[in-house]
N, C-alpha and C positions, 0 to 999 in steps of 0.2 A: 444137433450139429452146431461146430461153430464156426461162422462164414464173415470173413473180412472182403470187403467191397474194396476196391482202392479207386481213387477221385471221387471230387469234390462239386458234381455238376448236377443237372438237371438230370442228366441220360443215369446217375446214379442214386438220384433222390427217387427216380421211377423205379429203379431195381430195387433197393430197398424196399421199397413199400410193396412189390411184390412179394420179394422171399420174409416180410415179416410176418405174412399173411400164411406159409407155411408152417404146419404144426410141428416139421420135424426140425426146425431151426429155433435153438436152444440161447444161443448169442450171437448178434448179432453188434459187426463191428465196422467203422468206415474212415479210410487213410485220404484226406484230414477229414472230411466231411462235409458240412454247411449249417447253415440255420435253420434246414430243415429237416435233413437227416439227423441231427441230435437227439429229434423226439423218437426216431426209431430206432437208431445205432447208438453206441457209444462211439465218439472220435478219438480216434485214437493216432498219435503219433507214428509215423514206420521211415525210417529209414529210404532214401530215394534211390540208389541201386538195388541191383537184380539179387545179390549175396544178402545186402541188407534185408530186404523186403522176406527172403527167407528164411534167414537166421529168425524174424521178428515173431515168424507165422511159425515156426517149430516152438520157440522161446514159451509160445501163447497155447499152443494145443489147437492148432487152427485145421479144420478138417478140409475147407475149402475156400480159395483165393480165387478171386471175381475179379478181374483186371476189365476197369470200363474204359480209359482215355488210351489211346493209339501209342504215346511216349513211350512208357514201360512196356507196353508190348514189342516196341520196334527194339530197345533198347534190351531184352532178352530176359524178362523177369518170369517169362513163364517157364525158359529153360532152366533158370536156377531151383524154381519152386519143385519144376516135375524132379532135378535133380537131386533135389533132398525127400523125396517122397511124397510131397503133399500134391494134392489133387488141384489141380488151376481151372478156369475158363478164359481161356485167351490162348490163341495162336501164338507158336515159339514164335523167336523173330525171324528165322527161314520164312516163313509164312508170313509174318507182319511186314515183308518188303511189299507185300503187294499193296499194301498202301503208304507205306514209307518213301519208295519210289517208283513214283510213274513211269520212269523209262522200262524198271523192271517190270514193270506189272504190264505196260507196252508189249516188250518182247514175248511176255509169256504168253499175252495174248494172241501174238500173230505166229507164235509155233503153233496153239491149237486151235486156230482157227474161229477163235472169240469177237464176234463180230463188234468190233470197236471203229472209232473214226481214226481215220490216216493222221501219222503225227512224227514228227521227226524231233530227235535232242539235239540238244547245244550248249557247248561250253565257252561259247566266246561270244562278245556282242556281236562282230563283224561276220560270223560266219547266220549268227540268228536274222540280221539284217537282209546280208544277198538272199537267204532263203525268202524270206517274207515279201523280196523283190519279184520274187517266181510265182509265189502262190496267191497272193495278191489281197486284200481281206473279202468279208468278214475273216476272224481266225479267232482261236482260242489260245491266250498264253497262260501256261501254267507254271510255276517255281514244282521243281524235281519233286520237292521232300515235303516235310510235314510244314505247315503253316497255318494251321488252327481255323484251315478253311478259308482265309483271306487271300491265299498265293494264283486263286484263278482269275484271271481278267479277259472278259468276251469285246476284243477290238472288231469294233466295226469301222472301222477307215484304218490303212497304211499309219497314219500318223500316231492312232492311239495305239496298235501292236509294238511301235517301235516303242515308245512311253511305256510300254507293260514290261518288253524285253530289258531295257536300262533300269528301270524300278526292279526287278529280280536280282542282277547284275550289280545293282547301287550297294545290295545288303540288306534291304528293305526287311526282305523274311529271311533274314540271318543265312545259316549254309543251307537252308531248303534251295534258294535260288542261285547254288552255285551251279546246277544245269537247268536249262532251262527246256520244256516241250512246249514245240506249239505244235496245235492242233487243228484239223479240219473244222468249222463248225456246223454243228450238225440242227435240222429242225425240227420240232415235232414238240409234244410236250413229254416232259419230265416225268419220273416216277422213281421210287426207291423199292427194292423188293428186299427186305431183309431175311438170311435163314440159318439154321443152326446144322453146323453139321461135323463128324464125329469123323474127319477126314474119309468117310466111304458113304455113309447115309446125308441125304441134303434131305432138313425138311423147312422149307418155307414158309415167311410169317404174311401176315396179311400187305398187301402193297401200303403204299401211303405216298404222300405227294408234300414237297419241303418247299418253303417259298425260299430264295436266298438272298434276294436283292433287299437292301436295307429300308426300302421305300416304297411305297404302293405303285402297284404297276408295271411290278419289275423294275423301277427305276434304284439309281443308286450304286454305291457297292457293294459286293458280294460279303456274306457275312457266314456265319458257322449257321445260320438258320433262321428265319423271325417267325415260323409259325409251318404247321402241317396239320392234313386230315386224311383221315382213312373212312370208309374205302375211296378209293378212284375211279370212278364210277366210267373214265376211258381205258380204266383194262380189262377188256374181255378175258372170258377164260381163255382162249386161244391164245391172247397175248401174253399171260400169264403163266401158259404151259411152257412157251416160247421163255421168257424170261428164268423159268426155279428150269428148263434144259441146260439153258445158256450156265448156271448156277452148277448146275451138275457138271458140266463139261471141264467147266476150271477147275472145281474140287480133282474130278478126275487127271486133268492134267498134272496138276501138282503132286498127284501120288505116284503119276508116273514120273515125276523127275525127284522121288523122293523126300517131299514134302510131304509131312504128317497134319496137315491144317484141321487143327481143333479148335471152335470156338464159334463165332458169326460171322459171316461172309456176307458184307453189305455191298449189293448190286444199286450203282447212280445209272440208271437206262435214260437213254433217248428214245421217245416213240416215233420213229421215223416212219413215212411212205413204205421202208423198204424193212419194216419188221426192227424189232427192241435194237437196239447198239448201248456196249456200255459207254459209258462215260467216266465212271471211274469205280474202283474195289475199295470198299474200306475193309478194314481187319477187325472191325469192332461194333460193337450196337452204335447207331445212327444217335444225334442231338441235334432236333429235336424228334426223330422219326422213334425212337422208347417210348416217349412219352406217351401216343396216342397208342404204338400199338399193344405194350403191356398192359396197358386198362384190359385189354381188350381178351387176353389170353385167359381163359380157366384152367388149363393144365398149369399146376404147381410145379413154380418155375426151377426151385429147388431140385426138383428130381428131373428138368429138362438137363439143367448144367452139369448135374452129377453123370447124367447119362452120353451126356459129349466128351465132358472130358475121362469115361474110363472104354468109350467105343462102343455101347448098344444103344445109339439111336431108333434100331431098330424096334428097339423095346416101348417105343416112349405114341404116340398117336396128341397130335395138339389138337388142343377144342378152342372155338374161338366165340366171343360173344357177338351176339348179331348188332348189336350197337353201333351209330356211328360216333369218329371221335375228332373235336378238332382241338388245336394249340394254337393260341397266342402268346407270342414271345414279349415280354416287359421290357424295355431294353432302357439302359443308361441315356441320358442325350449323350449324342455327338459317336457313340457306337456304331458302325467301326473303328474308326477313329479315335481320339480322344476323349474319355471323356473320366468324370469325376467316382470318387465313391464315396463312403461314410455317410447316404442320405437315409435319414429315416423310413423307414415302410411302415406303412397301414393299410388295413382293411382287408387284413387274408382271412379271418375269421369270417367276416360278413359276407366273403364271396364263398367260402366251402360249408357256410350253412346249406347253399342251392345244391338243389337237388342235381346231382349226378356230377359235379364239379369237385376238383379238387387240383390243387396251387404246387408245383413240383419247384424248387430250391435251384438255382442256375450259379446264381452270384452275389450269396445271402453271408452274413456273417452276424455273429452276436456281441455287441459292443463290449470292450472291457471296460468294466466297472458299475454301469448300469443293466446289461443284460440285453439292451434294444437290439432289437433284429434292423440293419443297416447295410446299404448295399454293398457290394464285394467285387462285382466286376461289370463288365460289360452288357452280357445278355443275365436279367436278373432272375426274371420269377415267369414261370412255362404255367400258365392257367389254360387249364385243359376240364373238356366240360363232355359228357358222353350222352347221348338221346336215343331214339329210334331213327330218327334222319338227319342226315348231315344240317337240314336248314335250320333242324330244332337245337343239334349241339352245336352252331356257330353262334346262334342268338343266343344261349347261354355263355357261352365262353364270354364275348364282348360285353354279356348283363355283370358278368363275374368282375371283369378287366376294370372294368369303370366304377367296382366296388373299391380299390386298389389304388394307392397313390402313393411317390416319392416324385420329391421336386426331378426335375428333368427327366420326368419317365416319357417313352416316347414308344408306340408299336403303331404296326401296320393294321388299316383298317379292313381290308381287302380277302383276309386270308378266308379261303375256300369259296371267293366268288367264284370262279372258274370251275369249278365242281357243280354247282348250282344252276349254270350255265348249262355245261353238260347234259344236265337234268332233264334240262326244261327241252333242249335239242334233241335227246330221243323219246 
């Protein structure tokens, strides 16, 4: 078969190197791709609307379109695709509002009873203001729309919620922050359950746990991710029944209001006192939560996607390997924020000589003229290391990371202390 991936990130250097592991995938292809999807895909050029991307995939003989980044999904690329015939993996954009817009995905929630934190919209500073006067902090402000993961900010005093509220407002993250939610804050820890599901069948991937704070110890600002590992050794099965129901319920909702949602329904839980609360829907595989859990899958991924997007998930049973996995994110200096690119990279060889390690492509690009692999964005290179225990594939990961160097590279030392912690406490 021939399967074009579209994006250019880490969450798609992982699927890649999944479906080329499939024997029945014949070409393999990736819209634009990176430094390091080229050794496995060809890059190929597509067109950036929904008409274009399908005209491209008929043009080509293309059996199947893998829609990884949230954009073209909200933006309806999977409606044009289904509509010329070709097979997609991505939620039409009915379905992609659930991560498009919060307020939507809000409302959906408290028609079916999806246990989320309390949260009100706003269109205007002054009315975001008197509310924040009433509820008082901590709060959580979020920008509506898509913001590449930077549009949340967790205000713990009056003074920084209103700071968060005017930064949404200012234009900061373009029209995402033309409404703004702010939210309860909720506490407990974190976890991400990702699952695939064929709009009637949910089946659930293994949990995993995403740091998002740019700095050890949660400090910092929020970023798209700087490192995760699976398992999560604080969710019991109970919790976990709790969470792929909570999964099943939305799926369920959404078919009752005639929503077909086909593709990965990414659950962000709170582990509260009072049982899982989401925190937010994504409409697509997680970055960097692919990374650690596709290592991790044996079922050949090929005949999962195929099997969602034509409706027998029923058919499909996932195997998972007992392995733990952890990620560290390489990130730019100065990431979130500002920072530079065009910096040489070394030593991805020397770290994927180690055993069970292997280096996923985030924000890689290949210099014109000399070929040098040189960095391309923000969060660069996802070094993901796989063992029998979490403590043995964190000590690889960071033996890998420190094989690795571009001037201003900067990650967090910390990831999967908290796990280990865990550990040691039961």
């Amino acid at each position: 078969m021939r399967v074009l991936v579209l994006g250019g990130g880490g969450r798609e250097h992982a699927i890649i190197d999944a479906l080329s592991r499939s024997p029945r995938v014949s070409d393999l292809f990736c819209a634009p791709g990176n430094g390091g999807t080229a050794g496995l895909a060809q890059s190929v050029g597509v067109p950036g609307d929904p008409d274009g991307v399908a005209a491209w995939a008929l043009e080509h003989g293309i059996d199947l379109v893998v829609i990884g980044p949230e954009i073209p999904l909200v933006a309806g690329v999977a409606d044009a695709l289904e509509a010329a015939g070709i097979r997609c993996f991505g939620p039409r954009a009915q379905g992609a509002r659930l991560e498009g817009s919060k307020t939507f995905s809000k409302e959906l929630m408290a028609r079916h009873d999806i246990p989320t934190a309390a949260a009100r919209a706003f269109t205007t500073v002054t009315e975001a203001f008197a509310y924040l006067e009433q509820t008082g902090a901590p709060v959580v402000v979020k920008a509506d729309g898509l913001a590449a993961g930077k549009g949340v900010i967790v205000a713990e005093t009056i003074e920084q919620a209103r700071d968060a509220v005017s930064r949404c407002f200012s234009g900061e993250f373009g029209v995402a922050g033309e409404t703004v939610v702010i939210e309860e804050f909720l506490e407990g820890p974190e976890c991400s359950l990702l699952a695939f599901t064929d709009g009637t069948i949910v089946l659930p991937m293994v949990p995993a746990q995403d740091h998002k704070r740019a700095l050890d110890g949660d400090r910092g600002p929020n970023t798209g991710g700087m490192g995760v590992y699976t398992p999560v050794p604080v969710v019991t099965d109970e919790l976990l029944a709790q969470m792929t129901d909570i999964l099943e319920r939305t799926v369920a909702g959404m078919r009752e209001e005639g929503i077909d949602y086909r593709g990965v329904l990414y659950g962000g839980f709170m582990l509260t006192e009072a049982g899982p609360k989401v925190l937010e829907f994504n409409a697509r595989f997680g970055d960097p939560e692919t990374q650690v859990v596709l290592p991790r899958l044996r079922t050949d991924l090929l005949d999962v996607f195929l099997a969602t997007a034509e409706g027998r998930l029923a058919d499909i049973t996932l195997e998972w390997d007992d392995d733990a996995a952890v990620c560290v994110v390489l990130a730019s200096g100065g990431y979130p924020g500002h920072y530079e690119v065009g910096k040489r990279i070394r030593g991805i060889a020397d770290a994927e000589r180690m055993q069970g390690v292997r280096v996923y492509h985030a924000g890689t690009a290949l210099r014109v003229g000399d070929g040098a692999l040189v960095t391309a964005g923000g969060r660069v290179l996802d070094v993901v290391a796989l063992a029998p225990t979490l403590a043995e594939a964190r000590s690889r990961a960071y033996e890998a990371a420190e094989r690795i160097s571009f001037d201003d590279m900067h990650y967090r030392t910390d990831i999967g202390l908290r796990a280990l912690a865990a550990l040691r406490e039961d």
